[in-house]
C-alpha positions in Angstrom: 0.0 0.0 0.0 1.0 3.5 -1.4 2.8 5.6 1.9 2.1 9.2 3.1 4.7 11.5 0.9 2.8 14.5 -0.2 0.7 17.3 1.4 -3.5 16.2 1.2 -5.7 18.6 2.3 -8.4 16.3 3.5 -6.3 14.7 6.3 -5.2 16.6 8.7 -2.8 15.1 11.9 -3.2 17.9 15.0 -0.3 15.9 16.6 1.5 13.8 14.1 2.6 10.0 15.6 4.4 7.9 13.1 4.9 5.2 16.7 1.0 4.7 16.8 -0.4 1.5 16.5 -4.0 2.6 14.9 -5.5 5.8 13.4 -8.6 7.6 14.3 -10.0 9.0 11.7 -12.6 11.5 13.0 -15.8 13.7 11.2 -17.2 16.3 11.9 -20.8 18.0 12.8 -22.8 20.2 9.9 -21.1 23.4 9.6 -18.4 21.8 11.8 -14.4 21.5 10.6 -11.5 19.5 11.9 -10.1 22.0 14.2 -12.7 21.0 16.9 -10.6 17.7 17.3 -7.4 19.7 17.6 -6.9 18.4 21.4 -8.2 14.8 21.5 -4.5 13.7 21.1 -3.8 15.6 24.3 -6.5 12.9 25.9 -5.8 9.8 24.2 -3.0 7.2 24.2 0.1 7.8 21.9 -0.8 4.5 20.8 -3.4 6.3 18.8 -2.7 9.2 15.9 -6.1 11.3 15.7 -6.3 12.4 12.0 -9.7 14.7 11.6 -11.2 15.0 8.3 -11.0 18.0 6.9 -14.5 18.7 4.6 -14.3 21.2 1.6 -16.0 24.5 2.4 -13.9 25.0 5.9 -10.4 25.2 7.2 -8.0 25.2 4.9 -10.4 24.0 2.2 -12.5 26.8 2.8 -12.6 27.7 -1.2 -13.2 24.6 -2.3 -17.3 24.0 -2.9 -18.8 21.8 -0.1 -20.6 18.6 -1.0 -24.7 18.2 -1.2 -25.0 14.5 -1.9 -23.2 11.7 0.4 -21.9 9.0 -2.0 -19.5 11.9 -4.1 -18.5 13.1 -0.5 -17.5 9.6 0.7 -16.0 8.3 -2.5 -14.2 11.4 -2.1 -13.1 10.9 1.5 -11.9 7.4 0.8 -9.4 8.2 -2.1 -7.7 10.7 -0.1 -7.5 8.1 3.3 -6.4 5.5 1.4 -2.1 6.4 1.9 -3.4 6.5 5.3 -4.6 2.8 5.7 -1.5 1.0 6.0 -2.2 0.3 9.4 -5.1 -0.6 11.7 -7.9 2.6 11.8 -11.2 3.1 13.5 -13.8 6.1 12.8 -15.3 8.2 14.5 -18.0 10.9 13.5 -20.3 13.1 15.2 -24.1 14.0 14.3 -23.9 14.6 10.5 -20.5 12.6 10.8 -21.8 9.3 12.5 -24.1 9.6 9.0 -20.9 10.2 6.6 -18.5 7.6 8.9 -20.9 4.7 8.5 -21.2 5.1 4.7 -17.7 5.5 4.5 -17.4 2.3 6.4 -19.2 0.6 4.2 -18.0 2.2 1.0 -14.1 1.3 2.3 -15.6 -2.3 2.2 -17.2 -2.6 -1.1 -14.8 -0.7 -2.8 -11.5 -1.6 -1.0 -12.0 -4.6 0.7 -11.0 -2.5 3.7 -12.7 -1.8 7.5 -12.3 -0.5 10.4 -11.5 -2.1 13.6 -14.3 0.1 15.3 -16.8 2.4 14.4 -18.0 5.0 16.7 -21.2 7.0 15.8 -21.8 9.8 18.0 -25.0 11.8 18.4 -27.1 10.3 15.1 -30.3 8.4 14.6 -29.4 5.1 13.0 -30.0 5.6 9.0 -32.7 2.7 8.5 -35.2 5.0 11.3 -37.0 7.9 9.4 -36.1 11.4 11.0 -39.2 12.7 12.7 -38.5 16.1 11.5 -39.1 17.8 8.1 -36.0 18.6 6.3 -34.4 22.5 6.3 -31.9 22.3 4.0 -34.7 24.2 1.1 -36.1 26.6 3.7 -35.3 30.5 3.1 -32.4 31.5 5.0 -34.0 33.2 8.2 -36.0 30.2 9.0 -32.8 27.5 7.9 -31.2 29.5 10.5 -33.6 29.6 13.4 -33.4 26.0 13.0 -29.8 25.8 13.3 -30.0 28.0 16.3 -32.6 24.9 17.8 -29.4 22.7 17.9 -27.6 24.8 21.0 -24.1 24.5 19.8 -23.7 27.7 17.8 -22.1 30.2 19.8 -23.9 33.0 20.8 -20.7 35.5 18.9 -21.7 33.8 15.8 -25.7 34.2 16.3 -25.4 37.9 16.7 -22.6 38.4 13.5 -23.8 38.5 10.2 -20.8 38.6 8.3 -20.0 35.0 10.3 -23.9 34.1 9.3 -23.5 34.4 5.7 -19.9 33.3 6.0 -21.6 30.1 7.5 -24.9 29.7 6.3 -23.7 28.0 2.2 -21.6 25.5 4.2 -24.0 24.9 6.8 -26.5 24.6 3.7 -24.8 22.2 1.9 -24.7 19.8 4.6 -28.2 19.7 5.8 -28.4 19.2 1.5 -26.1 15.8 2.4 -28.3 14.8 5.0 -32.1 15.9 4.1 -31.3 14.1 0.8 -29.7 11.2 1.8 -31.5 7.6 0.9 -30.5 4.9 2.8 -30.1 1.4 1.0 -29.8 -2.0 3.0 -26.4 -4.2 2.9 -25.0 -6.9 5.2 -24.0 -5.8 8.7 -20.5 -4.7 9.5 -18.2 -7.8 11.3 -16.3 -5.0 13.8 -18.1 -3.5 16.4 -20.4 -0.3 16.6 -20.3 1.9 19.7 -23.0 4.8 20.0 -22.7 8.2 21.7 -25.5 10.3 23.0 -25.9 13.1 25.2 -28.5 12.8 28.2 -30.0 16.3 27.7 -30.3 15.8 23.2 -33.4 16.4 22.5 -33.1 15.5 19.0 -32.7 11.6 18.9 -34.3 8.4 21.4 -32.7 6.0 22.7 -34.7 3.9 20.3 -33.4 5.7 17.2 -29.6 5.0 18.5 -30.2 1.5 19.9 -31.0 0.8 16.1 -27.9 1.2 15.2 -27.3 -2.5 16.7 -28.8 -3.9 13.4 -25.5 -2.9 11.5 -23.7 -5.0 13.5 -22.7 -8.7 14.1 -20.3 -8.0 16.3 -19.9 -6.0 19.9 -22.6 -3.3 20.1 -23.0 -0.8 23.1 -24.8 3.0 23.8 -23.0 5.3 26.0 -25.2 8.5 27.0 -23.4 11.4 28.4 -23.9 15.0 30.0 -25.1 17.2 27.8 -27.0 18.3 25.2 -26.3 17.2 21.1 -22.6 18.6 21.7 -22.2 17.0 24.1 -18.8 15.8 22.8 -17.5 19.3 24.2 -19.3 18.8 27.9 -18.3 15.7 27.9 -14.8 15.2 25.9 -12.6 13.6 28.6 -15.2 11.1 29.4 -15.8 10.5 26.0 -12.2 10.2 24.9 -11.7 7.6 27.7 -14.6 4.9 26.5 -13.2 5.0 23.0 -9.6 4.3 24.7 -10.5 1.5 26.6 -12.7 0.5 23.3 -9.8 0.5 21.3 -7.0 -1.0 23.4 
C-alpha cells in the first residue's frame, strides 16, 4: 500500500505520531471542521494518531465548494485516506458525521475490501429510522437559521454576527443538502463492532433511534449517554475520549 509523501488537504494530523499503532480518523458535525478535534490527542494514548477530516468548504479548504450528496462526499473521503490505511484505523464521527462515517465504512468495504476495527457513531439516529422532523436544508435562510439555532451549539458570537452568518450559512446549507437528501439502501451488517454516543439532555434523537444502530452489526454493540445536550462531545470530551480508549486498546 502506497505511503504518506505528499501534502493532502483532507487529512489533517493535529499531533502527528508515526509510533501509533491505529489511526482515528474523526468527522465532523454540519457546519463543523476539523479544528474542533485539535486536542483529542492531548486525551488519548500515543498509541493512537487522531487524524480529523478535513470537509471542503472549511479550514484550509475553505474555497473549495462543499458537497450536497453523500456518496461523491464519501468516495471522495476514501481516495484521499487511502495512503493512510497502512495500518489498523477506526472512525469516529459526530451527528452529521456518525451519517458520513458509517457510509464511508461501508463504501471502504465494497470498494476496497478495507474496514475499520471500530466504528463510533456519535449523536445520530441510526439511517434505516426515518427522522421525525421535516427537512431544512430548502427553507429561506431566516428560517434554515432559526433552526440551526434549535441545535444549542452555535455560539452566541456567531448568532449575533452576520458577516459570520453568511460566512456560515452556504456550508451549513450544503450539509443539511447531504443529509435531508440522503436515501439509505440496506447491505449486510458490518463484522467490527459499533459503539454509539448520545448526550443525556439531546433532545433531537431516542434511545430507540440510536439503539438501532445494533442492526448494523454482528459484532460488539453498546450506547454510552453522556452530560449534555447534542454537543455533548464538548461537555463531555474527557469522558468520552476515555470509553473510545479502553474500546480501542
Amino acid at each position: 500500500m502506497t505511503t504518506k509523501t505528499t501534502f493532502n488537504s483532507w487529512v489533517t494530523c493535529p499531533k502527528p505520531n508515526p509510533q501509533a499503532k491505529l489511526r482515528l480518523f474523526c468527522l465532523p458535525y454540519a457546519g463543523g471542521s476539523a479544528i474542533i478535534f485539535r486536542t483529542w490527542p492531548n486525551d488519548l494514548p500515543p498509541t493512537i494518531e487522531v487524524c480529523p477530516i478535513e470537509l471542503p468548504g472549511r479550514g484550509r479548504k475553505m474555497n473549495l465548494p462543499p458537497y450536497t450528496e453523500m456518496q461523491p462526499l464519501v468516495s471522495e473521503i476514501a481516495q484521499n485516506i487511502i495512503p493512510y490505511l497502512d495500518k489498523p484505523f477506526a472512525i469516529f464521527g459526530h451527528s452529521m458525521g456518525g451519517l458520513v462515517s458509517f457510509e464511508l465504512a461501508r463504501l471502504l468495504r465494497s470498494d476496497y475490501n478495507l474496514t475499520p476495527l471500530h466504528l463510533f457513531i456519535s449523536a445520530r439516529n441510526a439511517p434505516q429510522i426515518t427522522p421525525a422532523k421535516r427537512p431544512i436544508y430548502n427553507l429561506p435562510d431566516a428560517e434554515f437559521w432559526q433552526e440551526i439555532r434549535n441545535f444549542n451549539g452555535t455560539p452566541d458570537d456567531v448568532i449575533e454576527n452576520e458577516e459570520i452568518i453568511q460566512l456560515f450559512l452556504p456550508i451549513l446549507r450544503a450539509d443539511f443538502t447531504v443529509l435531508d437528501t440522503y436515501n439509505y439502501t440496506h447491505q449486510p451488517p458490518f463484522d467490527f463492532p459499533i459503539s454509539v454516543f448520545g448526550g443525556l439532555q439531546d433532545q433531537e434523537f431516542t434511545d430507540y433511534e440510536l439503539e438501532a444502530w445494533k442492526e448494523h452489526t454482528i459484532a460488539f454493540f453498546n450506547l454510552h449517554k453522556f452530560e449534555g445536550n447534542h454537543f455533548f462531545i464538548k461537555e463531555s470530551q474527557n469522558v468520552l475520549l476515555k470509553s473510545i480508549s479502553q474500546q480501542l486498546q
